[in-house]
DSSP file (Angstrom, degrees, kcal/mol; ACC not computed):
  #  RESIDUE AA STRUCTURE BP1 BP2  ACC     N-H-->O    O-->H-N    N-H-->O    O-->H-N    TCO  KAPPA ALPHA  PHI   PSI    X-CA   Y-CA   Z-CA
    1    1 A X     >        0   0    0      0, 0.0     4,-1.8     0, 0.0     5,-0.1   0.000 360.0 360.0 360.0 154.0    0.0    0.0    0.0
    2    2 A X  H  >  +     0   0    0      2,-0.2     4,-0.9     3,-0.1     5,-0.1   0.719 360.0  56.6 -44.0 -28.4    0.8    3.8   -0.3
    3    3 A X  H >> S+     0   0    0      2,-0.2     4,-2.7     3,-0.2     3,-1.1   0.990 109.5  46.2 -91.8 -71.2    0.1    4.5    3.2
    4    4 A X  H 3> S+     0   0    0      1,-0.2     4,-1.9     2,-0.2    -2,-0.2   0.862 109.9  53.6 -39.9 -53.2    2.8    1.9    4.3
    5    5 A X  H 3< S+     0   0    0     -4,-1.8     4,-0.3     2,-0.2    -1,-0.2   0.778 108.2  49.1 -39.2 -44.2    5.5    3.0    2.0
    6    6 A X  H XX S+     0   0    0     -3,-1.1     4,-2.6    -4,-0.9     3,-1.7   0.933 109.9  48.5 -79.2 -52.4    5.3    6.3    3.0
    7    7 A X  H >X S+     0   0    0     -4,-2.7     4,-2.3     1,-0.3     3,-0.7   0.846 108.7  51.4 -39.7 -40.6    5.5    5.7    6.7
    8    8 A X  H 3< S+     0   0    0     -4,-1.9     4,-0.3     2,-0.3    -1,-0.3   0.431 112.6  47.7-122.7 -16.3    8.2    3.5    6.4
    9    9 A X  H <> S+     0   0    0     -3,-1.7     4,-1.1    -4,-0.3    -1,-0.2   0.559 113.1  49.9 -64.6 -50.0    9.9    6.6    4.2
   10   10 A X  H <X S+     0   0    0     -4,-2.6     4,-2.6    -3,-0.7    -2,-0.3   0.943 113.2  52.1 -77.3 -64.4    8.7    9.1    7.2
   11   11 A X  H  X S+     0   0    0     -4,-2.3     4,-1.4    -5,-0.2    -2,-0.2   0.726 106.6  44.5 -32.5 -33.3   10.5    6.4    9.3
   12   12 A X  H  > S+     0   0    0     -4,-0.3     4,-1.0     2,-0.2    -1,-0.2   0.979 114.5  50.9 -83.5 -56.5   14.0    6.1    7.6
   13   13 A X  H  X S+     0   0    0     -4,-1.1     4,-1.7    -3,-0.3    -2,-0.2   0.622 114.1  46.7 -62.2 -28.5   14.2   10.2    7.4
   14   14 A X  H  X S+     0   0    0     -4,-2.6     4,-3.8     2,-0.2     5,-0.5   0.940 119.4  39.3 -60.1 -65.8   13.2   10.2   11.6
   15   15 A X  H  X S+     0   0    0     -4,-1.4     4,-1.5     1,-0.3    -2,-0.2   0.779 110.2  58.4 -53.5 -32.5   15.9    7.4   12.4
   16   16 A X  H  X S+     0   0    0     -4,-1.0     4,-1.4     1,-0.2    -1,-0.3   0.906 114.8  40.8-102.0 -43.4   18.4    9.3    9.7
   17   17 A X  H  X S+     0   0    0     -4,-1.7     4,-0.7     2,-0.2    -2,-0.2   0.924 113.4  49.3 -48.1 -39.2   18.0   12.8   12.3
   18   18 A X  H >X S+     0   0    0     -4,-3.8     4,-4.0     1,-0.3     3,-1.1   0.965 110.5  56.4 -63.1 -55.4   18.2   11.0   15.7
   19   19 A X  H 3X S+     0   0    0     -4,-1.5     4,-3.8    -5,-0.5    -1,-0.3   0.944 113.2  35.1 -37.1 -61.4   21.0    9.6   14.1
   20   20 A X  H 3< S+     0   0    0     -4,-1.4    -2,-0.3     1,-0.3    -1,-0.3   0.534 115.5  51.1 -92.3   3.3   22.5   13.0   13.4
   21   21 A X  H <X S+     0   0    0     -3,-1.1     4,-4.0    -4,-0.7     5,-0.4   0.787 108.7  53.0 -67.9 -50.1   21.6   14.7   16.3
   22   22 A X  H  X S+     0   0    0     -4,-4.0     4,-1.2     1,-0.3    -2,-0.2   0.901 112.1  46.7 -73.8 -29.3   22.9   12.0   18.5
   23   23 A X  H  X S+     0   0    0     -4,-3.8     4,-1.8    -5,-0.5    -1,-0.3   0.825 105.9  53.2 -90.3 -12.5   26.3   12.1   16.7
   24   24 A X  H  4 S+     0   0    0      1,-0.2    -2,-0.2     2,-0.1    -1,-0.1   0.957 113.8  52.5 -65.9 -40.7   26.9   15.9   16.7
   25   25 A X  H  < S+     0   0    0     -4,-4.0    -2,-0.2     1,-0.2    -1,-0.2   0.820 107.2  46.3 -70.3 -18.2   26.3   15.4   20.4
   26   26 A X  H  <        0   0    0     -4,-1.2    -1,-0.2    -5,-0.4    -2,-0.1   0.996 360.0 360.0 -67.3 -67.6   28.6   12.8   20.8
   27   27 A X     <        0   0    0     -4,-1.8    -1,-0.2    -5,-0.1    -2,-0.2   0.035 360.0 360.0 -21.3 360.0   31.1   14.9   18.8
């Protein structure tokens, strides 16, 4: 479905900030 695809789209783009918050902070 559309509706999964795109969550899972919104999901990868969440996970891919956290990501890059949590390593500037590291930094």
């Amino acid at each position: 479905m559309l509706c999964s695809r795109f969550s899972a789209m919104i999901s990868i783009q969440i996970v891919l900030v956290f990501a890059e918050r949590v390593g500037g902070q590291q930094k």
